[in-house]
N, C-alpha and C positions, 0 to 999 in steps of 0.2 A: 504494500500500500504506500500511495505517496504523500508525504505530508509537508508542507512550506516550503517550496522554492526560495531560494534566495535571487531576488531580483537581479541583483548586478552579472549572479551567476548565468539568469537566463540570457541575458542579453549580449553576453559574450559567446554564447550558445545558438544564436540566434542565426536561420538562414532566412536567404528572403524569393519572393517568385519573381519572376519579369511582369510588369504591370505597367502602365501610362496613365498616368491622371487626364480623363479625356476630356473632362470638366469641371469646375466648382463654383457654384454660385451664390450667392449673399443672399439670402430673403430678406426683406424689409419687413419681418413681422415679429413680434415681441418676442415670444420664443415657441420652444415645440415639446411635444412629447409623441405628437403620431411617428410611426414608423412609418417609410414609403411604401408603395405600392406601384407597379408595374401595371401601362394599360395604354392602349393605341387611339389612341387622341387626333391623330391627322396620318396623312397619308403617303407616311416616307417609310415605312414597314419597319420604322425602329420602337420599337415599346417608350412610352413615356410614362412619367414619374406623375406621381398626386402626393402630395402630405396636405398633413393639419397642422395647426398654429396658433398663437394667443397667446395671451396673458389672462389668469383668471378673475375677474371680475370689468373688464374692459370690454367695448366692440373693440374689433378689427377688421382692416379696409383687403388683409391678404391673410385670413381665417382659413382659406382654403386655396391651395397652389397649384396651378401646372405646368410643369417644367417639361419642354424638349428635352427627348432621351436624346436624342442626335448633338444638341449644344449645352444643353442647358437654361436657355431661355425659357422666359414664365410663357407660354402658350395664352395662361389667361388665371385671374385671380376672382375668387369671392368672400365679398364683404358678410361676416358673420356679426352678430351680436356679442357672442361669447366667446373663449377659448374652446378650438376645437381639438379636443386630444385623441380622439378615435384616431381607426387605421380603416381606409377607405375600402369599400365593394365596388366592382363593375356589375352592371346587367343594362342591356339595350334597353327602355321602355318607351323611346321614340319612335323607333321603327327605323333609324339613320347608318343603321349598323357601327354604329360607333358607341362603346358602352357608358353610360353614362354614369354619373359617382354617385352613390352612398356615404355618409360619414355621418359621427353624431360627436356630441360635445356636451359644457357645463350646460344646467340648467334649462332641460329641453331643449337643446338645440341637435336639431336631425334635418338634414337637406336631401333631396335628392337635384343632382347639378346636371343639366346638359354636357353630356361630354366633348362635346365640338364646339359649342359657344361660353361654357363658362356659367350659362343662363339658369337663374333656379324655376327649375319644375314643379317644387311642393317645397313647403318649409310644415316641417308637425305642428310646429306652436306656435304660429303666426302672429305671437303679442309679446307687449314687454318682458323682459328676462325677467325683471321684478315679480310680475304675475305667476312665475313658474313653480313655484314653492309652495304660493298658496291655492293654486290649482291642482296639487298633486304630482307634479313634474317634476323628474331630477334630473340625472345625467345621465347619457344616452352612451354606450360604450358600443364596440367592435359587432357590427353586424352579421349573421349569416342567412345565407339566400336557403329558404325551402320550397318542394312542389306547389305548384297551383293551389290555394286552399278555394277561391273565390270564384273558378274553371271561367277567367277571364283570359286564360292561354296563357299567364308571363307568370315566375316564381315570384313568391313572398317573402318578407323579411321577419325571419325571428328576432329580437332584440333585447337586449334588460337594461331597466330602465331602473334606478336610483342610487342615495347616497346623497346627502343635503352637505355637501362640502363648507356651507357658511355658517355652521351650528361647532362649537369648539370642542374638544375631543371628551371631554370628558360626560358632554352631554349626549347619555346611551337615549335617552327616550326619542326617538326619531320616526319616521314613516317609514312603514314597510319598502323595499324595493318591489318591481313586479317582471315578467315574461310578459313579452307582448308579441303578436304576430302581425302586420302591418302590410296592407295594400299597398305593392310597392309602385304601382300606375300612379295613384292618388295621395298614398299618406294617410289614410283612413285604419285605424286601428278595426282589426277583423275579431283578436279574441285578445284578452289579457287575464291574469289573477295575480294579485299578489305574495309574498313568501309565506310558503306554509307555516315558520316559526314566529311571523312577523317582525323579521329583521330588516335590515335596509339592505342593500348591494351595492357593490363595487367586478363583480366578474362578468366578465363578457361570455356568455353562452354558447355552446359547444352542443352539436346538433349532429348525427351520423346514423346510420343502418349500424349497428356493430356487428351483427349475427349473418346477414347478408338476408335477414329475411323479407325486407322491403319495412318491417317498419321500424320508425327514426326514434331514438332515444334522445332528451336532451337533457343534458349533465350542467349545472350551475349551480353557485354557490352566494349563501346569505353571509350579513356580516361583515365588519370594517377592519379596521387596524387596532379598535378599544372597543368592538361592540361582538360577543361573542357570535359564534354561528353554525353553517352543517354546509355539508355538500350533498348535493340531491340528485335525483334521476328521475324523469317522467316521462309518459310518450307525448307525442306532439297530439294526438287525437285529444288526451286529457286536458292542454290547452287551448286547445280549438273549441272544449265543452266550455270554457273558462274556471275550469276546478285543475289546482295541479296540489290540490290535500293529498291526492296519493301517491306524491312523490316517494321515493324510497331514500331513506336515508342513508349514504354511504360511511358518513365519517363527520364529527361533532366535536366543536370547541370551546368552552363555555366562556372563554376568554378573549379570544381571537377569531374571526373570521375567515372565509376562503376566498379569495380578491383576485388570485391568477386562475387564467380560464385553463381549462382541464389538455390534456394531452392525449393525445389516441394512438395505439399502435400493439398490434399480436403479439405479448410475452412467453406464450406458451406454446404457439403454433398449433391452435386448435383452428381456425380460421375467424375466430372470432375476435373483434379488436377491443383489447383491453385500456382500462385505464389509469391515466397516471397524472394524479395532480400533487401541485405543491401548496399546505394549507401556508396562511400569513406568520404564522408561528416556526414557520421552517421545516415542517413535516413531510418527508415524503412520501405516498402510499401509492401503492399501484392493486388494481382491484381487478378479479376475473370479468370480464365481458358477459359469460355465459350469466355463473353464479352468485354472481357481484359480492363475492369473499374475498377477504384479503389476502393479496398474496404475497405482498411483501411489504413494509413500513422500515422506512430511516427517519430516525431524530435527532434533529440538531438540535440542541437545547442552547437559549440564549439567543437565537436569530430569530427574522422575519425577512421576510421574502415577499414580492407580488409578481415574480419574472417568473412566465411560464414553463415549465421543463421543455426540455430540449432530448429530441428523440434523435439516436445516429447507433450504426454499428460501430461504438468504438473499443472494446475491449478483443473484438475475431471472432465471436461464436456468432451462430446463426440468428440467437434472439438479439433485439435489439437493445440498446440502453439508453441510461439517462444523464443528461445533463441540466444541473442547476448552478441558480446565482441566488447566494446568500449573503445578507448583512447580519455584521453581528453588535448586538447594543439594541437599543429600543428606538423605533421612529418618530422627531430627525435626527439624534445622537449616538450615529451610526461611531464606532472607533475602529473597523476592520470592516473589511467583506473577502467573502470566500467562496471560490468553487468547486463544486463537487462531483464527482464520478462517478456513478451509482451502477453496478451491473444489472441489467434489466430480469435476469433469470434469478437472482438472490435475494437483490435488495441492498450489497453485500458494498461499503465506498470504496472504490476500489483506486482512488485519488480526489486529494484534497491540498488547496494551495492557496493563499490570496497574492497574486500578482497585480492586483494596482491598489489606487489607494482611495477608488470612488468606484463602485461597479454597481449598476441596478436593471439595466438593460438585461432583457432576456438575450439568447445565442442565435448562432446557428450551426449547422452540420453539413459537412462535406468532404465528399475526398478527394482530395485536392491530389494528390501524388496518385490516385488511382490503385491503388492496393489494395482495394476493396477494402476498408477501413477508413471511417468519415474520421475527419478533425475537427475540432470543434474552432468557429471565429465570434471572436469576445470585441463587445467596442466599451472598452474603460479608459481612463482619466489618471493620470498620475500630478501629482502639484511638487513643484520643483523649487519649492519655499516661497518662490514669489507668484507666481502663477498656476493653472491647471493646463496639463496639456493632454489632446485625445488621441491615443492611437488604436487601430487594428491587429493585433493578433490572432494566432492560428497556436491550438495547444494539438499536437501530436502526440495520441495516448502511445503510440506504439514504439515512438523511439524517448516517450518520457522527456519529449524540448517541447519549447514556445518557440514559433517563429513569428518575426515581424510582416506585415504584409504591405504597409505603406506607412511611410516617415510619420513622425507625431507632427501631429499642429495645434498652434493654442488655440482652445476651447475646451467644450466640457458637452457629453452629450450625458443627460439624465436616464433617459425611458426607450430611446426609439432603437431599435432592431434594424440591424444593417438587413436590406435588400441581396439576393446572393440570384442573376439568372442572369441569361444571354438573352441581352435585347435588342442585338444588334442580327441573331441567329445566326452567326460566323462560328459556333460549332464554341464560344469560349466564356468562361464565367465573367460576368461582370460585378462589378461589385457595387454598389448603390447607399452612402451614409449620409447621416445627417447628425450637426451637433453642432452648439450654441454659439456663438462667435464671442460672448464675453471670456476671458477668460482668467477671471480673477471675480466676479461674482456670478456664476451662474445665474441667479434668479434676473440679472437686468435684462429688462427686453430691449437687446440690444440688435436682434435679430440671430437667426442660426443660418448656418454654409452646410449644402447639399453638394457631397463630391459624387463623380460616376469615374472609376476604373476601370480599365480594360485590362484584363491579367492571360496569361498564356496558360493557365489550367480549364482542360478540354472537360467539357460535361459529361460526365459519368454514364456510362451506359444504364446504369440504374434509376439513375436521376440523384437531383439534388435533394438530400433526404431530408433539411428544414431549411431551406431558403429564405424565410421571412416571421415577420410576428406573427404566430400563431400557424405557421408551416409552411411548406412551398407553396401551398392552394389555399392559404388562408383560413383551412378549415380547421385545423387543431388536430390534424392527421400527421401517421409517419407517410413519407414519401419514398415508396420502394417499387422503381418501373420494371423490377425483374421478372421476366415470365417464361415459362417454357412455349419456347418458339418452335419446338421439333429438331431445328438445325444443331445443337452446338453437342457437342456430344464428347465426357470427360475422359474416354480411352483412357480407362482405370487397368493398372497393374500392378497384383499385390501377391505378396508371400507370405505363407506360413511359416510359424514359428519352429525352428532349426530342433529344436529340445526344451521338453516340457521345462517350462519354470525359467526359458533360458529370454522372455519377453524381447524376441530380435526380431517381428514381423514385421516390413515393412508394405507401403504402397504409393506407389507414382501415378501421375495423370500426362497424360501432352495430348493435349488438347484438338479438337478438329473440328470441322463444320462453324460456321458462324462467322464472325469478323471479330477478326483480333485487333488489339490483344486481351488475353483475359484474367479475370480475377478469377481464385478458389478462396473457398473456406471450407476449411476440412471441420469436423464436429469436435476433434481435439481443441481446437482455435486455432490450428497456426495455417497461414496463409499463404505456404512454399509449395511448390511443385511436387516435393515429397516428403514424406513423412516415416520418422524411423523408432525402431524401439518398442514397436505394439507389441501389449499384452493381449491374451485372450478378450473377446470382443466384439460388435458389431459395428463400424463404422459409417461413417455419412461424407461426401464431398459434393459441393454447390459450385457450379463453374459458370461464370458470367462472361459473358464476350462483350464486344467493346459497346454493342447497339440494344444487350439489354436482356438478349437471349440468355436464358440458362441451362443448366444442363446438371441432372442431379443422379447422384451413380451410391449406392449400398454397396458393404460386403463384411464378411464375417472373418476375422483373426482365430485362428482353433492350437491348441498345442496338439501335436502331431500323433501321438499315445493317450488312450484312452484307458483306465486303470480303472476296475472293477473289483468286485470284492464280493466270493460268494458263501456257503458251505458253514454257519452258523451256529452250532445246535446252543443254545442256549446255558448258564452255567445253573445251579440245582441251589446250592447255599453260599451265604456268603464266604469268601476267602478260597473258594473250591478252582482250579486250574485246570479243568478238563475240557475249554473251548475249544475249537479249530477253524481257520480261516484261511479261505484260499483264494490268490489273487490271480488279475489276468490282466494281458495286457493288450490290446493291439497289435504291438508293435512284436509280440512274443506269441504268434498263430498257429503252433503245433508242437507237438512232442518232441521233434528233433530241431528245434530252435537253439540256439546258444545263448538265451538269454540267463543272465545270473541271478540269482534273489538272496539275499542276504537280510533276515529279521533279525531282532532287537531281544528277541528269547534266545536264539541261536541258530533258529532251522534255515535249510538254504537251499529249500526246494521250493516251491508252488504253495505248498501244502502246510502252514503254519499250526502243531497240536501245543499241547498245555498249556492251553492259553487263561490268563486271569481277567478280571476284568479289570478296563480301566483301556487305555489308545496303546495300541503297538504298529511299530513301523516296519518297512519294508523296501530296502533299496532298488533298485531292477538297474540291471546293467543290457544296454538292449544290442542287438547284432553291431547298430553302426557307432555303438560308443555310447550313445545316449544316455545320459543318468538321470533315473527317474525318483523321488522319496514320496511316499505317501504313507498311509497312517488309515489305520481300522478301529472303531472302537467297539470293545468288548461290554456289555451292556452289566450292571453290577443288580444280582438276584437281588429283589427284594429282602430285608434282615426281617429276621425273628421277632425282633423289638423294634418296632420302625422310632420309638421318642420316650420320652420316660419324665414327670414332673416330680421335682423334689422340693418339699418344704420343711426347711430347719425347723427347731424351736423360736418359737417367736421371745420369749421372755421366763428370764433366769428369775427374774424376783418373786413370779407370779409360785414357781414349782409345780407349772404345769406342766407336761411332756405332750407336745402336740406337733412333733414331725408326724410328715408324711411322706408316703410314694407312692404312684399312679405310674402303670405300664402302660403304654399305648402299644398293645398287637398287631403286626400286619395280619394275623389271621387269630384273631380271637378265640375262635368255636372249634380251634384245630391245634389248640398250644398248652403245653401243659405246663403250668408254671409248682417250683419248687424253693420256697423262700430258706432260707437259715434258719430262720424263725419258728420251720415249722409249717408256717401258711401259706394255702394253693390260691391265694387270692391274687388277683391283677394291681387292689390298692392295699396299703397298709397305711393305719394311722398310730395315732396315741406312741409316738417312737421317741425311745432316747436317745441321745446323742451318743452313736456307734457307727458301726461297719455294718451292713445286709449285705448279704450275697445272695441271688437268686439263678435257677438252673432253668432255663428254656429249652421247650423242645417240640419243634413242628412235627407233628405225627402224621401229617400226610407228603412234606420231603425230606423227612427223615435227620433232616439239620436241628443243632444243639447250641444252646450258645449260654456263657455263663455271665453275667454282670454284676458289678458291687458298685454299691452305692454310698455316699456316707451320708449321715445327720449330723450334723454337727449345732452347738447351742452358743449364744453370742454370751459374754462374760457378764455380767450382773452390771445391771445398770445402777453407777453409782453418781452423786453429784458432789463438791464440796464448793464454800464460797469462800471468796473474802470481801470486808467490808470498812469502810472509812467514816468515820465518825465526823462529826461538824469539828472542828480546830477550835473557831469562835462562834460566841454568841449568832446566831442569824448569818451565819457563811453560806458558801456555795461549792461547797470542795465533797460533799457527802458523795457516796458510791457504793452500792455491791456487786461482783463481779463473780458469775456463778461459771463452774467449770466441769465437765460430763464427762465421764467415762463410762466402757462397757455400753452395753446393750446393742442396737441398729440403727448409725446415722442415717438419714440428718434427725435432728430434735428440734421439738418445739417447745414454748414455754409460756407458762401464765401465772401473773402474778395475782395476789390477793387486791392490788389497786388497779388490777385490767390490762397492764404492760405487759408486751408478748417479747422484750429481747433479753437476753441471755445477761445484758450487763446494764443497768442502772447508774445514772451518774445524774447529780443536781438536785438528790431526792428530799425532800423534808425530814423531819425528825419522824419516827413512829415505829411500828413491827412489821415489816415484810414476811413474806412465805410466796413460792413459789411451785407450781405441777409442771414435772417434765416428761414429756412423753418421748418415744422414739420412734422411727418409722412405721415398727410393727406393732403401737398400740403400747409398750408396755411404757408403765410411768414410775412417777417417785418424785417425792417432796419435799424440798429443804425443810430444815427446822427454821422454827421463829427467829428472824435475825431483827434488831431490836440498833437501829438509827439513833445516837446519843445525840445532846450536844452543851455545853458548859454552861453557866450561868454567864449574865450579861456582869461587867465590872461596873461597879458603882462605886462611889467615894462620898466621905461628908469632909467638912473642914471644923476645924475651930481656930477661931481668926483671934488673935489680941493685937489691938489697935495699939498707931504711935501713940505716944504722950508729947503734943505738944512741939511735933516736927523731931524729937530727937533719937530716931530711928532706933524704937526699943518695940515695935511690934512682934508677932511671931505668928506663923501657922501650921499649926499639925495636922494630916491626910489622914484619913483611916478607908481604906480601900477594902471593897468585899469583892466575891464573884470571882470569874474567871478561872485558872489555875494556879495557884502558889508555885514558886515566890515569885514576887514582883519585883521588877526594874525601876528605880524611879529616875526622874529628871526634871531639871524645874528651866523657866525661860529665867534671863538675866542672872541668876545663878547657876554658880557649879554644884551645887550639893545635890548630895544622891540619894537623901533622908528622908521618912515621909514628916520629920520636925525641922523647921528652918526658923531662925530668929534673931534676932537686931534689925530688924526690917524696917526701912525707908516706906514712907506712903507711896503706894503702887498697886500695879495687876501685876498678878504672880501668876501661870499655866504651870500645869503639874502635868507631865506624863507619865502613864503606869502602863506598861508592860509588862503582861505575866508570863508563865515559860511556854508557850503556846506563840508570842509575838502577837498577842491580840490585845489592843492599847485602848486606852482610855484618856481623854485629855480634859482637863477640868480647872477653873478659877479662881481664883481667891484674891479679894481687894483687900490691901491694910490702905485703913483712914487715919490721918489726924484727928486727937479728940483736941476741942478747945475747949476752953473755959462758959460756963453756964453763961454766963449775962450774951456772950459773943453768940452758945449755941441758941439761945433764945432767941436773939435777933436775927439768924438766918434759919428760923423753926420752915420745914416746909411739908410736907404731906400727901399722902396718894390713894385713893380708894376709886373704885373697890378692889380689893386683894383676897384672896385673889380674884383674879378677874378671867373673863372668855373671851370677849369680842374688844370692850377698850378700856382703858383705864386715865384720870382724872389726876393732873398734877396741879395743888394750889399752893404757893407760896405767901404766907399772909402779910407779909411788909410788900406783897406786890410789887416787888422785885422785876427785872427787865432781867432774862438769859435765857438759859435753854434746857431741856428736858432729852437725855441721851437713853437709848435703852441699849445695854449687854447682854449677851451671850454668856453661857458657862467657859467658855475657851477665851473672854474676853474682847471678842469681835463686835466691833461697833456694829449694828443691825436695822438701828431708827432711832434718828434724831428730828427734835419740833423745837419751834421757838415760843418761851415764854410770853406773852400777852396780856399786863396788866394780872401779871402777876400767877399767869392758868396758862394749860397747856392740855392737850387732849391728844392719846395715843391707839392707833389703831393694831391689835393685835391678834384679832381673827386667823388671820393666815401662820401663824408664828405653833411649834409643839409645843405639847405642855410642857411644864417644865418650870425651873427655875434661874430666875434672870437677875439682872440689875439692872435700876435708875442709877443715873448721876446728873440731881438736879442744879445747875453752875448757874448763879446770881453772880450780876453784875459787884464786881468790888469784893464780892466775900468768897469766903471757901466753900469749894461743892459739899451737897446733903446725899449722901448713900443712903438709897431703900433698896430690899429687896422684894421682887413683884414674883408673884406665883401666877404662873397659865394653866390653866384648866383646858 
């Protein structure tokens, strides 16, 4: 398989054909997306060109183009409303023998054009483009011509019709698309209905006999680029009723759409043409004709795609395959694009590349070298950092290169499908493209250049097998002119293989009748005049001559000796060697042959005895040297015991014995069974864990056979745990972690609080117990395991206040709880005591740490005492204490300061300002507990209270 060329490589690789650029002309219309179309417009017998053109939401004055195939010159232009992006139909409905055009475009726009004056015939929607949308009108895509429906003598046009391109992507609620069949004299719609799932449309309709029965299938698909959809099958009679509810669903995407019109072409050579679409999501699937089942599906995951697949022989084999054009990324932010090789008979990519750096145009197919192997031609866009530039290439699957086909020029072509025919009828391809003229913004309508080539590759006697958008004939058909003519005839010669096993048969063809020269494809794939190496076989060769004729020849590869094997009798019981087998050979046809036999037992005649069962071999050495091996198998009697079920003890703790054994008989009602036991029975239960031996013996062939079995019992299921107790107060380190031995994993587990694992971890304080069971039922229960955890540490103080500033206070700790002994540690002092003393007026923080590491940190204020007259004058007071929600500071010499509240750890927490002497503290939010005031008046020394929270 191939996977990413490297560009520079290719291009050094690259060969090119003789070609002359015989024209190229500038359109003066905004831009394009139709691909051209070949069609005789006047009367120089060279085929002339039609495109479409626009810009979407603008008229244009050159909507619709006719360019001289002979110069290039516009013939004649017409002025459209809208952008025309169709790809144009011929059919005469003048009577001037000159075909006149078909094409449709945005927003109802569908013409039918005089083909000799330019002049419109009928326009479908004869009113503003405005009105189109709310008339029910959308966009009008790729027409195809069907029989007479209205037996006014002239065929009719099938068409589909919608897709609101001016509604932004996200908005899925849109108008169904519909199928319309349309008077192609008048423009008169004959039948329509809308999409059975009521989606919109974007795919242009695909209309064929597949079966050759006469009646016509039409294949289209619902659905956008963001509005999910299916791809469908109806006959045309069911449209003609205006009901197509019975369409058949082929293939559905709830996500994405089917937007490229469908591909026809025989994968299986039933004669029925099968088909092959690409959904917008990237998906390839090809579906039977007959049974419309799938026969093969490729996904690209990550692309979307609207470029039709492309039908060519290019892998060698007789069925045909596929070619697509992939972008990868979401639409318009494409980062890559890629093409793919798809074998038509697997499904199977059998190459994959991206060689430019814009690709969206669908291909073509041809073979250009005449190998009878098409190549596929690509028109992509590469950008050279400052520009886009377009060139043609040719990918050749068979020698694995690109070749260039004519120089790059700056532009950019989006959507249109290069033109591939001889319109000159000088017997040579011409080549027909189109693509933007800006080349640095594609979207300016700046107009787009139509080249025509004349190249020196001769048209294939087969034909050009997709020459255009949507096929050589426009119709979504493969194009294969090969017929059997009578004349061409493969003058096939072949040989049989030399010695069995020895795969040297070969067969040659040289060719005669017809007109050379010719292409073969052998059914191997390869595509030489001879073919080497064949194994046993029946072969196929297809011979083409240069005008189309084929020529199609069988034959059978056989190895030379045919090796038989007779003389059997069967063997009686098992292990018994009294078989015999006797071989034969062809090539070894009577008693006085010299052929040699050498078996694998030892014998070395014909005639192989004591034989066992099981494959024995056989060499043959034959008159002309030939070495042959083959192999006989010896067929193994039926046993005594054909299976046998054994069940251990299930559980040791219970002290029940409940093995068993179960003999399954090849012959039950003819077997005498003899246990060790004692007992003639086929089951034994209630067993201990031992040895059984039992004697078998078929009484009707005479065969014995002795078996032992054992029971064996699983060790007693036992459990043990271990468990972690809380460290501190209200921790999170608690755990039990249970551990099983004995009995039959796996084990399950329940505990007394409803938890089913094996280890506990985070658990509260309490008694646990757990039920363990094991696979086979038996259980066992931990004992009571019993989750501690310490008391909380708590502390009181006893404070004695300064005397009067000269730092003789003191505070002693008395700490409870936790686990002894304690660590102490105080803030601004070093001492490690729980008594401290000489003490300065201040907050003092005690930490205690007991031997666990589980700490406690707690406060203690020494105050200055003053003297009575002093404490009198700064008297200040707090109620109510304790208090819930708030509490009331008044100082009664109404005082100007402030009101502080502490923490036990001594952390400021809430502070107020005094107010004529009052202050009011909000406490609600605060634990209960025990706090400090420190009420600070102006000029005096602070008043310590202590406030209790509830």
């Amino acid at each position: 398989m191939k996977f990413i060329f490297v560009i520079s490589v290719l291009i050094a690789s690259v060969t090119t054909y003789a070609q002359t650029l015989v024209w190229s002309e500038h359109v003066d219309t905004s831009t394009t997306f139709s691909s051209p179309r070949p069609v005789h417009l006047n009367s120089d017998q060279i085929l002339d060109i039609v495109i479409g053109g626009g810009l979407d939401g603008s008229p244009e004055s050159r909507g619709v183009v006719a360019l001289d195939g002979a110069t290039g010159s516009q013939i004649w232009n017409f002025a459209t409303d809208e952008e025309m992006f169709g790809s144009a139909q011929f059919l005469d409905i003048t009577g001037d023998n000159i075909q006149d055009v078909f094409i449709g475009g945005r927003y109802a726009e569908f013409y039918a054009i005089n083909g000799a004056t330019g002049a419109m015939i009928w326009e479908f929607f004869p009113h503003p483009v405005s009105e189109a949308v709310d008339s029910g009108w959308f966009n009008f895509y790729t027409p195809q011509f069907i029989p007479d429906q209205n037996s006014d003598g002239i065929e009719d046009i099938l068409v589909a019709n919608g897709g609101n391109h001016a509604l932004p992507s996200f908005d899925t609620l849109r108008e169904p698309g519909m199928l319309l069949v349309i008077d192609a004299v008048t423009g008169n719609v004959l039948a329509k209905d809308t999409m059975p799932d009521g989606e919109e449309t974007y795919c242009s309709a695909v209309v064929a006999d597949l079966s050759g029965s006469g009646e016509l299938k039409i294949i289209y698909g619902s659905g956008g680029e963001d509005d999910g959809g299916n791809l469908y099958m109806v006959n045309l009679t069911d449209l003609m009723a205006n009901d197509i509810s019975t369409s058949v669903v082929l293939a559905t995407d709830p996500d994405k759409g089917f937007i490229a019109p469908t591909s026809l072409a025989d994968l299986n050579f039933d004669g029925t043409l099968d088909i092959v679409n690409q959904a917008y999501d990237g998906t390839l699937r090809a579906f039977d004709g007959n049974s419309l089942s799938l026969l093969w599906e490729s996904i690209h995951p990550g692309t979307e795609s609207s470029a039709a697949p492309v039908i060519g022989n290019f892998i060698g084999t007789i069925t045909p395959d596929v070619f697509a054009v992939l972008g990868k990324g979401s639409a318009p932010s494409f980062f890559d694009h890629y093409q793919v090789m798809i074998d038509g008979s697997t499904g199977d990519v059998m190459w994959k590349d991206s060689i430019a750096d814009m690709h969206f145009a669908s291909a073509n197919a041809l073979d250009m070298d005449l190998n009878g192997r098409d190549e596929v031609i690509v028109s992509l866009n590469t950008h050279t950092g400052s520009h886009f530039i377009h060139e043609l290439l040719s990918i050749d699957f068979q020698s694995d290169s690109v070749h260039s086909i004519y120089s790059p020029q700056a532009g950019v072509n989006i959507a249109s499908t290069p033109l591939l025919c001889d319109l000159d009828s000088n017997g040579y391809v011409d080549f027909v493209y189109a693509f933007r003229a800006d080349s640095v913004n594609p979207m300016n309508p700046n107009g787009f250049k139509v080249n025509r080539l004349e190249t020196s590759i001769t048209i294939p006697g087969v034909g050009i097998a997709w020459g255009s958008y949507m096929g050589s004939n426009f119709d979504g058909q493969y194009n294969l002119l090969a017929s059997n003519c009578g004349t061409t005839n493969p003058n096939l010669f072949f040989a049989q293989i030399s010695c069995n096993e020895f795969d040297d048969g070969y067969a040659y063809i040289n060719p005669v009748g017809g007109v050379a020269p010719y292409t073969c494809t052998w059914s191997t794939g390869d595509i030489v005049d001879t073919i080497q190496n064949l194994s046993p076989g029946t072969y196929n060769v297809v011979v083409v001559d240069s005008v189309g004729c084929l020529g199609n020849q069988s034959f059978t590869i056989s190895d030379p000796y045919v090796i038989s094997f007779s003389s059997m009798p069967p063997l009686v019981c098992p292990d018994d060697s009294t078989s015999q087998v006797s071989v034969s050979s062809s090539g070894c046809p009577c008693m006085f042959s010299t052929c040699m036999f050498d078996w694998t037992n030892g014998d070395s005649t014909k005639l192989a005895t004591g034989l066992w069962a099981g494959w024995h071999a056989v060499t043959i050495t034959h008159m002309d040297g030939c070495v042959t091996v083959d192999s006989v198998f010896v067929p193994e009697p039926s046993p005594v015991l054909d299976s046998a079920s054994v069940s251990n003890i299930s559980c040791v703790n219970y002290g029940i014995n409940d093995g068993s054994i179960i003999l399954y008989l090849s012959d039950s009602n003819n077997t005498l069974v003899s246990w060790s036991t004692g007992s003639g029975a086929a089951y034994l239960d209630s067993l201990v864990d031992t040895t059984y031996t039992v004697e078998l013996i078929d009484t009707i062939r005479g065969c014995a056979e002795l078996d032992t079995f054992q029971i064996t019992a699983p060790d007693s299921l036992m459990v043990s745990y271990t468990s972690t107790d809380f460290i501190c107060f209200k921790d999170s380190n608690s755990s039990i972690s249970l551990s099983v031995t004995g009995g039959s994993a796996p084990y399950t587990y329940l505990w007394n609080h409803g938890d089913s694992l094996s280890n506990l971890l985070y658990i509260p304080t309490g008694d646990y117990q757990a039920l363990v069971t094991d696979s086979m039922g038996c259980a066992i229960e931990t004992p009571i395991i019993t989750i501690n955890s310490p008391t909380e540490i708590t502390n009181t103080f006893v404070i004695e206040q300064d005397s009067l500033g000269n730092c003789e206070g003191s505070i002693t700790a008395a700490p409870i709880g936790g686990t002894r002994p304690y660590t102490i540690s105080w803030s601004i002092l070093t001492d490690t005591t729980l008594e401290i003393n000489n003490l300065c007026a201040n907050t003092y923080i005690i930490t205690i740490t007991d031997s666990n590491g589980c700490q406690l940190m707690d406060t203690a204020i020494v105050n200055v005492l003053v003297n009575l007259n002093e404490h009198d004058q700064n008297n200040a007071y707090i109620y109510p204490n304790p208090a819930a929600q708030n509490v009331t500071i008044v100082a009664q010499s109404h005082f100007l300061g402030s009101a502080e509240l502490y923490d036990n750890f001594g952390r400021l927490i809430l502070a107020e300002s005094l107010i004529n002497g009052r202050a009011r503290l909000d406490i609600d939010h605060f634990a209960a507990g025990s706090y400090i005031i420190v009420i600070k008046l102006d000029g005096k020394d602070p008043v310590i209270k202590q406030l209790m929270i509830e």
